[in-house]
C-alpha positions as CSV (number, residue, x, y, z in Angstrom):
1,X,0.0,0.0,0.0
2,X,1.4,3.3,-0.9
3,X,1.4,6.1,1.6
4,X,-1.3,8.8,1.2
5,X,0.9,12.0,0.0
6,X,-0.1,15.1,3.0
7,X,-3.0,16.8,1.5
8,X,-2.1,20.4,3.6
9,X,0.4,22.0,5.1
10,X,0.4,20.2,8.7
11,X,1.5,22.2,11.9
12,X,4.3,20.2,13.2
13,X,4.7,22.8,16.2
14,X,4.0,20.7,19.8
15,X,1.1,22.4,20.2
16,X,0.1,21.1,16.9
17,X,1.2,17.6,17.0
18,X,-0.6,17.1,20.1
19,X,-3.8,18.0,18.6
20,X,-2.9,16.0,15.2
21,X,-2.5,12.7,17.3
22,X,-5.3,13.8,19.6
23,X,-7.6,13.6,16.4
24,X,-6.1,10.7,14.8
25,X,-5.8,8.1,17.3
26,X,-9.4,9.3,18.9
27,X,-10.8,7.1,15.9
28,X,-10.8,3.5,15.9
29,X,-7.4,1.6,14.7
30,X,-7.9,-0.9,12.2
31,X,-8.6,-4.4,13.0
32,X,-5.9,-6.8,15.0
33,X,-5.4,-9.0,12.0
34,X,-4.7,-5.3,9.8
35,X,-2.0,-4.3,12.5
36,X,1.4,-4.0,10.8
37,X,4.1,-6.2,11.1
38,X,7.4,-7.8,9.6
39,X,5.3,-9.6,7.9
40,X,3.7,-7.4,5.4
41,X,5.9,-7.5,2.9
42,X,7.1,-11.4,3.5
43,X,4.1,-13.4,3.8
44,X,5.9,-16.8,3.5
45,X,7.2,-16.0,6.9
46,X,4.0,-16.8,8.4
47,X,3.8,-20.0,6.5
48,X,0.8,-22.3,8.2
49,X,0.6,-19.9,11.5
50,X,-2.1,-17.8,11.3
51,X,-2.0,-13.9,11.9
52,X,-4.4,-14.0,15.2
53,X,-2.1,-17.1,16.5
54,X,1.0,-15.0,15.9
55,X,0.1,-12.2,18.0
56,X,-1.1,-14.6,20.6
57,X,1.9,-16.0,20.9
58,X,4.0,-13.3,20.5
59,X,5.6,-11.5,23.5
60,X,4.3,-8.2,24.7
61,X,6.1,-5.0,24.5
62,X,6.8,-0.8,24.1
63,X,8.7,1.5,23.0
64,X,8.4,5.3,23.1
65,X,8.0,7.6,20.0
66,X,9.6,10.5,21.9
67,X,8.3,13.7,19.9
68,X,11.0,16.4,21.1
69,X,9.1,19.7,21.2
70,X,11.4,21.7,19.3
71,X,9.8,24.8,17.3
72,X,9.4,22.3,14.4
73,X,9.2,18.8,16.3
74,X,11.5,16.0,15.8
75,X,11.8,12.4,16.4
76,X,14.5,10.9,19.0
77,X,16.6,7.2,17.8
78,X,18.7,5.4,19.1
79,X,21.6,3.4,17.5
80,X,22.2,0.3,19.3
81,X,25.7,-0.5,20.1
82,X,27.8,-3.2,17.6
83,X,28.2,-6.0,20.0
84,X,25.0,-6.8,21.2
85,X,23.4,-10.1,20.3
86,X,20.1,-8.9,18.8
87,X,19.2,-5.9,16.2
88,X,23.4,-4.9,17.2
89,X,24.2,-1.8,15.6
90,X,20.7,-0.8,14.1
91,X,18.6,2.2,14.3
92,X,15.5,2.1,17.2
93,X,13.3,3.7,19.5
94,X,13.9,3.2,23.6
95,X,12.1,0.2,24.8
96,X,12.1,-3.3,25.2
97,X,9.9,-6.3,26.4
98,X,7.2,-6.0,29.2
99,X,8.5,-7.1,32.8
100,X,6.1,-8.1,35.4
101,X,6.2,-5.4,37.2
102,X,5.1,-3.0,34.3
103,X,1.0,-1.6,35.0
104,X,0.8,-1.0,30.9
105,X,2.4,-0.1,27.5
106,X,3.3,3.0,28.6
107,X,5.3,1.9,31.8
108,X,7.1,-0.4,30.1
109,X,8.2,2.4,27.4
110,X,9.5,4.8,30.3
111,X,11.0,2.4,32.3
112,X,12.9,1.5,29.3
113,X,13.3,4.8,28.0
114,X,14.8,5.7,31.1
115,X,17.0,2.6,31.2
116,X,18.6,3.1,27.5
117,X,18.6,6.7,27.7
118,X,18.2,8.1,31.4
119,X,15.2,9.8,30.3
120,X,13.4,11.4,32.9
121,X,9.6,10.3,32.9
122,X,9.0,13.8,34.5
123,X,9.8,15.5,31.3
124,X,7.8,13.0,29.1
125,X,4.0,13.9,28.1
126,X,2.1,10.9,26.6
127,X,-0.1,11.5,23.8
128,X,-1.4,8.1,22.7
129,X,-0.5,4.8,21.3
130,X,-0.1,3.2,17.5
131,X,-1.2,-0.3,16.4
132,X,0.4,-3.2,17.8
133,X,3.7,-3.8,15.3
134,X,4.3,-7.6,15.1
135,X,8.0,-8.4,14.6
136,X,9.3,-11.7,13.3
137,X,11.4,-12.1,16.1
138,X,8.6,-12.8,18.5
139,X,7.0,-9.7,19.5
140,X,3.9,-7.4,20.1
141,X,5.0,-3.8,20.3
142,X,2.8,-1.3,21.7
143,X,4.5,2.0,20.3
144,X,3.7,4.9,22.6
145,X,4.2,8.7,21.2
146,X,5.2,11.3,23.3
147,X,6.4,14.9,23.4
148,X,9.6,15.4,25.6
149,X,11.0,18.5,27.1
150,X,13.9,19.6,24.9
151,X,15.7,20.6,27.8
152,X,15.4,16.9,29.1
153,X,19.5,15.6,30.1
154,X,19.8,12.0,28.3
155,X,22.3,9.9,30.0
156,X,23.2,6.9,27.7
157,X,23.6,3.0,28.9
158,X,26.7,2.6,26.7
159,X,26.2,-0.9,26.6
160,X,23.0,-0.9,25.1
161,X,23.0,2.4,23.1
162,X,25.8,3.8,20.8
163,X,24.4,7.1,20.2
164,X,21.0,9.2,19.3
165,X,19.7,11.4,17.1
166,X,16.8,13.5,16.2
167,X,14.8,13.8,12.5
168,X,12.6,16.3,12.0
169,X,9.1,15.3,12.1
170,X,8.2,16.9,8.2
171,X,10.8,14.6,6.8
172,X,9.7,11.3,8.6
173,X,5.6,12.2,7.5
174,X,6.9,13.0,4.1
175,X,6.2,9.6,2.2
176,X,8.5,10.2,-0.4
177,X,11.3,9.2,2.2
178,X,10.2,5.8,2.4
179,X,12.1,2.7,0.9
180,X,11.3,-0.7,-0.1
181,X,14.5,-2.8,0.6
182,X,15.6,-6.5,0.8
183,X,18.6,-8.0,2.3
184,X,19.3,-11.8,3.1
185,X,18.7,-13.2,6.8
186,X,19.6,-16.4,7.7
187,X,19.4,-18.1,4.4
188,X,15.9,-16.2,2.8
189,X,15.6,-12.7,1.5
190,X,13.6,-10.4,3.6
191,X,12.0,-7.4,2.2
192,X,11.0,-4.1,4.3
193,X,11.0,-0.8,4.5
194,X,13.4,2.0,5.2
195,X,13.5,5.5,6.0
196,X,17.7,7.0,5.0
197,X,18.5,9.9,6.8
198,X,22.0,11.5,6.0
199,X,23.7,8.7,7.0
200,X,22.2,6.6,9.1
201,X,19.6,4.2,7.7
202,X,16.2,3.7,10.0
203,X,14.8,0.3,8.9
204,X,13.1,-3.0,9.7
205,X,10.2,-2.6,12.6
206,X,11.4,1.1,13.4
207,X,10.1,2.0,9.4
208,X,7.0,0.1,9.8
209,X,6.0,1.5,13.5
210,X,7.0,5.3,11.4
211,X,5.1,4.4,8.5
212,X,2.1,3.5,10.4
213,X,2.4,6.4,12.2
214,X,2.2,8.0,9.0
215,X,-0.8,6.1,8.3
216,X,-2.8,6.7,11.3
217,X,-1.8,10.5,11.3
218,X,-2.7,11.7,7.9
219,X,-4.5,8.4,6.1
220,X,-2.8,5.1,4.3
């Protein structure tokens, strides 16, 4: 499905991205089964399981879009550091899987977001959550978008978390920016899509939570 190109000239200000995801996510999302995933552009990877049994089965988890509230908003990533054992070296948003002790979505993105990044809940203003994002390593992602305090101190788990860095808003809702892409895994070739920045290429589940973001913001 190609992205809807923005109709108007949309107020990226905080004060208008917190009514702009106000609006949007007041309407119903799409049905579970619609929800995006790694799987939408590899069906075969779903083979004989079926999509309702995959996000049954999948384990729960969040991660925080934070929305720093710049004049002309941006969008904070991480970039994982090179010797982890999973996703090392690619481009995310803080967060993680659910613990026990998290009440909801949106503790489990703080508590993370604090953890990766020594963001400060304090400074954090939730707005709302996207679709659930299957990935086809195993999990139910409950993205949850925020605006942050740009004055907010970040204080990085260098084990975990290389570096970060913020993309305008306009560019990441612009669909033009968006990339289909394939690369092998394992011994298949797995398509998704992408979002280059300068240098640093945003890909795999972090384009499809963006590009749904686009989708529930301004239409598929």
């Amino acid at each position: 499905m190609m992205l809807s190109p923005l109709a108007s000239d949309p107020d990226f200000s905080p004060s208008g991205f917190r009514e702009m995801v106000y609006r949007a996510l007041s309407k119903s999302p799409p049905a579970q089964p619609a929800s995006p995933s790694d799987y939408d552009l590899n069906p075969e990877m779903i083979a004989a399981r079926q999509r309702a049994d995959a996000f049954q089965s999948a384990r729960p988890a969040a991660v925080l879009i934070p929305a720093i509230a710049r004049p002309v908003v941006t969008l904070l990533f991480t970039q994982r550091t090179e010797h982890l054992a999973a996703h090392a070296g690619q481009i995310a948003f803080p967060g993680g899987k659910t613990e026990p002790s998290d009440a909801s979505p949106l503790a489990t993105a703080l508590r993370e977001a604090h953890e990766e990044i020594g963001l400060d809940a304090a400074l954090v203003e939730p707005l709302g959550t996207l679709d659930l994002y299957l990935t086809g390593t195993g999990y139910r992602i409950t993205p949850v978008i925020a605006l942050v305090d740009p004055n907010a101190q970040l204080a990085l788990d260098t084990n975990e978390v290389a570096d970060t860095f913020e993309v305008p808003l306009p560019f990441l809702m612009d669909p033009r920016n968006y990339q289909r892409h394939s690369r092998t895994i394992g011994d298949a070739e797995r398509h998704f899509y992408a979002v280059p920045f300068g240098d640093r290429f945003i890909w795999g589940a972090t384009a499809g939570i963006l590009r749904n973001m686009h989708e529930r913001l301004f239409g598929p």
